[in-house]
Structures are given as C-alpha cells and as structure tokens.
N, C-alpha and C positions, 0 to 999 in steps of 0.2 A: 573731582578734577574735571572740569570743563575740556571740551573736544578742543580748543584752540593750544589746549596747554600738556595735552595728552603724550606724551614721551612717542616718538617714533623710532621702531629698532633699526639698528644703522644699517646699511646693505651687508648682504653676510654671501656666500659663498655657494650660498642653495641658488642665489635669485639670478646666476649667468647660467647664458645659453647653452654656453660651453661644458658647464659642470650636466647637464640635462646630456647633452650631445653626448657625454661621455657614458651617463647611465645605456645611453640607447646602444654602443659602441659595445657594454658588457652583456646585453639582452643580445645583441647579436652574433655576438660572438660565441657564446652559448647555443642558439640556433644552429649557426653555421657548423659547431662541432658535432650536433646531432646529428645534422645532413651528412657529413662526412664519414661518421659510422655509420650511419644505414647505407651508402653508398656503399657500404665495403673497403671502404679506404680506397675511392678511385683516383686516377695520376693526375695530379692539377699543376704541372708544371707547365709556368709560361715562360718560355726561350729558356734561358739558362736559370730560372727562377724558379725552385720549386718553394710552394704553399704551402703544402701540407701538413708543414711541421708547425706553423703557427696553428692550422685547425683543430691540429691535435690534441695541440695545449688549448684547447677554445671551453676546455672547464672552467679553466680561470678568470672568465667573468663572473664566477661566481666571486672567489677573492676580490675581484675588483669592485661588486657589489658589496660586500662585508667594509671594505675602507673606507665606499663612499658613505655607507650609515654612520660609522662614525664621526665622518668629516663635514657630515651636514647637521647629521642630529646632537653630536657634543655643545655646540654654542651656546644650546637653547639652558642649558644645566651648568655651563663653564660661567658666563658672563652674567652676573646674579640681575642684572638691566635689566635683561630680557626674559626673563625664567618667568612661565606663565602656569607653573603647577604640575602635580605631577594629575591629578585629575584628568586636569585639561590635552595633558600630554596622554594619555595613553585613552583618552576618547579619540581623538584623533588618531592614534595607531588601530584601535579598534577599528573605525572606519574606514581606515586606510587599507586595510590589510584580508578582513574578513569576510564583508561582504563579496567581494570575486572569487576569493579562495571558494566562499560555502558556495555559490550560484556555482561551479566547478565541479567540486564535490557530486551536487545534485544531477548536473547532467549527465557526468558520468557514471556516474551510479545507474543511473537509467539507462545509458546504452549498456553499460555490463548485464544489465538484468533482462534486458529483452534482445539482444544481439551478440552480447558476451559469456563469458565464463559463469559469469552468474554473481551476487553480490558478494565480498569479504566481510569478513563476521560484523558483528555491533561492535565489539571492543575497537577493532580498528578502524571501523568509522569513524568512531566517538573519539579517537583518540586523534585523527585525523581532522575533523572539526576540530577540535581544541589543541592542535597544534602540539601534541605529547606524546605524540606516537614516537618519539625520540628515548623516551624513559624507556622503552620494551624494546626499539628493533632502531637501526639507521634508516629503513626504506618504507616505500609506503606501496602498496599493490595499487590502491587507485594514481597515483601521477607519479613516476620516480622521481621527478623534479621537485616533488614536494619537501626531500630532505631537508634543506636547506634552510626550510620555513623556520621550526622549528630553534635553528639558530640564531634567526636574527629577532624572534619573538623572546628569545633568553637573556639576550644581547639588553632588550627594552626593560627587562627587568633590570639588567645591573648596571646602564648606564647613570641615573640617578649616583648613585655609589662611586661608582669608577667617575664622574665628574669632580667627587673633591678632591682626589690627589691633583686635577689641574688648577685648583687655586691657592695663590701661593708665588711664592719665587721660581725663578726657571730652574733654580735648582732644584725644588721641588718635584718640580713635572717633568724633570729630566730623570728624576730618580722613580717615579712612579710608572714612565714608561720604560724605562730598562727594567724594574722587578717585573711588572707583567709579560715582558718578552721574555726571563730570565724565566718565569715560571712556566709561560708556554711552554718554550725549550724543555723544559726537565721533566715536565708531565709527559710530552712526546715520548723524550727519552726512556720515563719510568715504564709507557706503554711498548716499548720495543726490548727491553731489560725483562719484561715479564714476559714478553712473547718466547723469547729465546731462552729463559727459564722453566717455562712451566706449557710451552707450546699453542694448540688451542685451546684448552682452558683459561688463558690468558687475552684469548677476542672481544668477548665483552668487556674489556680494560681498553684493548686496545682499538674498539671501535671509535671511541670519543675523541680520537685524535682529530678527526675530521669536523667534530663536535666542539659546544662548549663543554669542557675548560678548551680543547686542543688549538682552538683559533680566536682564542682570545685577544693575540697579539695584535690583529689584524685590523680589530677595533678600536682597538686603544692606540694604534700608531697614526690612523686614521684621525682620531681623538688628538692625538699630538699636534698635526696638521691643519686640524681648526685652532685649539690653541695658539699657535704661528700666528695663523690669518687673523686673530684678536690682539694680537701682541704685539705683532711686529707689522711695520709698513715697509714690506718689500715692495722695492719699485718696479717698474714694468722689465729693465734691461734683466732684472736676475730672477723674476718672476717666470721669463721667456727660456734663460737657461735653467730652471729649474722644471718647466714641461717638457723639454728637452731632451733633459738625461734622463728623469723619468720617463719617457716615452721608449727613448730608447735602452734604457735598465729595463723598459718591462719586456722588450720586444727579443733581447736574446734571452733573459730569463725563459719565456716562453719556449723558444727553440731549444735552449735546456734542459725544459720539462718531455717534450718532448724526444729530445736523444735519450733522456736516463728512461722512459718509461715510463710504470705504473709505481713510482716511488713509494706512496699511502699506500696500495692494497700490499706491495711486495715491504715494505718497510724496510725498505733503500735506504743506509746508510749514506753521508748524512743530509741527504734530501728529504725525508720522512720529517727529521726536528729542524732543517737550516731553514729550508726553501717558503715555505708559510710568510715570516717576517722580512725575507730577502723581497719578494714579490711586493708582500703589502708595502714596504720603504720605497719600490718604481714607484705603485700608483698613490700612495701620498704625494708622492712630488712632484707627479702628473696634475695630481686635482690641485695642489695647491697654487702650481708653476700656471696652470691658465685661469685661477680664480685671483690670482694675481695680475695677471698681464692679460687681458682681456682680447686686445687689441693684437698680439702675437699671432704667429701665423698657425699654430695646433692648434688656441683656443679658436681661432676663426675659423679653420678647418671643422673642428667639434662643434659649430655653432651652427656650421648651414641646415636649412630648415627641414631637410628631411631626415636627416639623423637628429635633430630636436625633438622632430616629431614620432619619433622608434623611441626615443629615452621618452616622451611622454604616457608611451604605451608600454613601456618598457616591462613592468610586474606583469597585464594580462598576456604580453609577449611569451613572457617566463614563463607563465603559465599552460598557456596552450600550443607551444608550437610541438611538444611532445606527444601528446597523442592523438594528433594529425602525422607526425612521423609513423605513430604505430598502428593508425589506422590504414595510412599506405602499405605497410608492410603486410595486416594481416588480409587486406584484401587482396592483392596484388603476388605479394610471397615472391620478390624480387629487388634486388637493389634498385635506390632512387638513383634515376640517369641527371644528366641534366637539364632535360627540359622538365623531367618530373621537378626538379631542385627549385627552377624557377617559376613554378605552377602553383607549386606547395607552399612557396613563401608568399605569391602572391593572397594564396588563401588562408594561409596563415596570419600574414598579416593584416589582414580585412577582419578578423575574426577578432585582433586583441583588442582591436578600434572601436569594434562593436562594444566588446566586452567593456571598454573603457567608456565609452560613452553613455551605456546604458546602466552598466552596473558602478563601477569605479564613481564617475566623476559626480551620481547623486549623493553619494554620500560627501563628499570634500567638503569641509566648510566651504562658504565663498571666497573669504578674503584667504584658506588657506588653497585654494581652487587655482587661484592665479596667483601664487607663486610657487616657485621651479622647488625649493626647500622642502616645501611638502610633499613631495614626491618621492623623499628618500624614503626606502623602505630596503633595496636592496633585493634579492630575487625572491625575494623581499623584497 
C-alpha cells in the first residue's frame, strides 16, 4: 500500500489537550495528598472553605489513572481499523513503562546502600524490576508508590481479551460491563465474607481488593467510555454536561471518601465493594464529557499549558515525588510547612522533567512521542 493511500487513524481521545491535562490533574493530585500527610494534616482552610477533605481523598488519582488506561488504551483493540498488534502494543508499553521505573530502581538502590538502611533482598528487587512483587506482598520497600505498577501492567495483559466483549451490539457491551462490575463487586465482597469468617488468615484474600481482580471494574468502565467515543457522536452541548456531572460526581465522591475514612484498609461496609465503580462512572464521564466537547469550559480549563505539561510528566511525577517527601522527612524529622510544600514541589517537579526528558521521552517511538495517546499508562 502506497504512503498516499495508507489508512489514517481517526482522531481518538488520547490526542486532546484536555484528556493530557486531566492525567496531570491525577499525578497531582496524588502529590498533593502526600504533602498533606507529611504535613500532618495541617488546616488549609480558605474563609469558610476547608480543602482538606478533597486532599485527603488525593489517592484517588490513582482510580482516575486506572480509567484513563482504559479510555485511551481500549480503542486501539476495540476498533479492529486501528489494531496495530499485540507485538507492537506491548513494545510500546515496554518502552513506556520500564525504562524510568528501572533508571528509579537503580538510584535508589544506591542511596539505600550508601545513605540508607541498606539494600532489600534480591527477590524483591527482582520482583520489583519485573513488576510482580504483587504475587508475594501489595508494597514495595524501595517506592511505596510502586504498588500500583503492577496493576496497570496486569491490566496490559488482559486488555487484548477484555477488548472482545466491546465488539458487537450495545447490548453486548452493556452486558460485558455490567458482569465485570458484577464480578468486581462479589470478589470484594467474597474478600470481606472471608475476613469476617476466618479473620486475618483471611488478608491475603483480602489484599487483592485493591489489586487485579478487585479493580477491574475501573478499567473496563473506562473501556466502556472509549467504546461511547467510537460509537456514538455525542455533540458538544451534552459532551459539556457530561464533564460536568462528572466533574462534579467526582468531586463529592471524593469528600465521601474522605468523611467515611479508610474504607479498603477498615473494610467499610458498603464502601469497600460500592465506591471503586461509583468513582471510576464520575471520571468516565469526565474524560469522556471533554473528549467530547473540546471547546467546553473544564476541557479548556484541563487544557492550559501548564497542567498539559504536569500530565506530560505525569508517570516520572508519580514516580518521584515520594521519596523526595521521604527524603525531607528523614533529614529534617518534621512536618512539611508550607514554604517547605512549595520548595519541594518546585524540585520535585524539575526532577520528573528531567526524568522525562532524559530517560522517558528516548525511548517513545516518534510518531508515538507526539501524540497525547501514548502516554496513557496511568501511575502507570
């Protein structure tokens, strides 16, 4: 096939500004909850407006990363046009994904060894490298942020798979994301049924909540929401209320999360199995409502250049703003004030930039370099 006759993929949902802006909105958002706990939970209310409850719930950019991998990365497997292999697809995740995690790994392995505690075994290295330290333990002693990894690398195996139930009739895909929410839900459940039966001999059941299978919903609702954006030509007017309510479905959810607590670790009835799929349905509706309406006032908002440019950094963001939190703390052995707050982010955020520059962006294909799609990975 000749270059003039060569199929071009149609614009998709990865390549706005907006949908970038919003990765950078969950990279920060995650920061900000850190800062917030090293602060000690200090009062951040402005006039009659207290913050805090949204910083609280500021985990949940991680959810918000989980939906955005779905909503960008489904297309590529859903709309058989554009399906480019699965080779191809998970060189590119290699790429994507590994090279800054390992360059990571290696530095800090080396401050633990000549300024820290000293190195953790091989197995957990090894397992740390290869993104499986999930099979043995939920956390990792070199980054606790690393958890996470290991879910949306689980995720890249079975979205190939979880892509056929979206083809087909809507009733098809409407039945393949209700069983996967259906099954979320009763796996959670089964993990809280066992707890309360059998106690903690029942934890390593019920760690995986937080894990694949327990968040599976989140991707595949995600997943739903690309679907939509290939199906359906929603127009700009309902595309606008559709970032809307999702904006603000996410935004008391959040303040929810925050009244009820530690729902996951206390296994809070029915927040532990509701609240996962409640969340991921705001921010589907979010990404979807301004990859729709472009032109909207939140997509425009999510578009200005400097929060474009936080979601472009967004994974080395994820990655290193935590142990520069822990580094202030262990030299320091005081909560972060706030000029520490804004000192820390400044060199935090120089640091993801670098990372992204030197380490991240040589590996990118080119043509996959300059577009916004490519950069789904999620925190991850």
């Amino acid at each position: 096939m000749s270059a003039t006759t060569q199929p071009i993929d149609p614009p998709t949902p990865g390549h706005l500004a907006a949908i970038t802006g919003l990765r950078g909105v969950a990279a920060l958002w995650v920061m900000l909850f850190h800062l917030y706990e090293f602060s000690h939970h200090a009062d951040l209310r402005i006039g009659a407006v207290d913050v805090s409850g949204w910083l609280a719930s500021g985990y949940l950019g991680v959810d918000l990363f989980f939906v955005l991998s779905g909503f960008l990365l489904a297309p590529a497997f859903i709309d058989l046009t554009r399906r480019r292999g699965l080779r191809t697809f998970w060189r590119h995740r290699f790429r994507r994904v590994l090279p800054a995690l390992w360059a990571q790994i290696v530095i800090l392995l080396l401050v633990a060894a000549l300024w820290g505690p000293g190195l953790p075994s091989a197995v957990e290295i090894f397992t740390n490298l290869t993104l499986s330290f999930n099979l043995l333990q939920n956390s990792s002693s070199i980054n606790p942020v690393y958890w996470s990894l290991p879910v949306e690398w689980n995720f890249y195996l079975l979205l190939p798979l979880l892509a056929l139930g979206f083809r087909g009739s809507a009733r098809r895909v409407s039945l393949t994301i209700a069983a996967w929410i259906a099954f979320s839900i009763g796996f959670r459940l089964l993990c809280v049924w066992a707890y309360g039966r059998y106690g903690t001999e029942a934890l390593e059941l019920a760690r995986w909540i937080i894990q694949l299978p327990g968040r599976i919903d989140q991707f595949v609702i995600g997943m739903g929401a690309a679907w939509l954006s290939l199906q359906t030509r929603i127009d700009s007017r309902r595309g606008g209320l559709l970032a809307w309510a999702g904006a603000l479905a996410a935004l008391g959810l959040a303040a929810l999360a925050s009244h009820v607590g530690n729902f996951m670790g206390d296994l809070l009835q029915p927040w532990v199995w509701l609240f996962y799929p409640l969340i991921a349905v705001a921010f589907a509706s979010l990404s979807l409502g301004v990859s729709s309406a472009p032109s909207g006032l939140i997509a425009r908002l999510l578009s200005v250049r400097p929060l474009v440019w936080v979601g472009m950094i967004s994974y080395s963001l994820y990655l290193w703003h935590l142990p520069f939190l822990q580094a202030f703390q262990h030299l320091f052995a005081r909560p972060i004030g706030l000029t520490d707050s804004v000192l820390l982010s400044t060199v935090i955020l120089l640091a993801a930039w670098l990372s992204f520059v030197w380490i991240e962006r040589p590996f990118l294909p080119v043509r996959a370099a300059s577009q916004h799609e490519s950069r789904a990975l999620g925190p991850a």
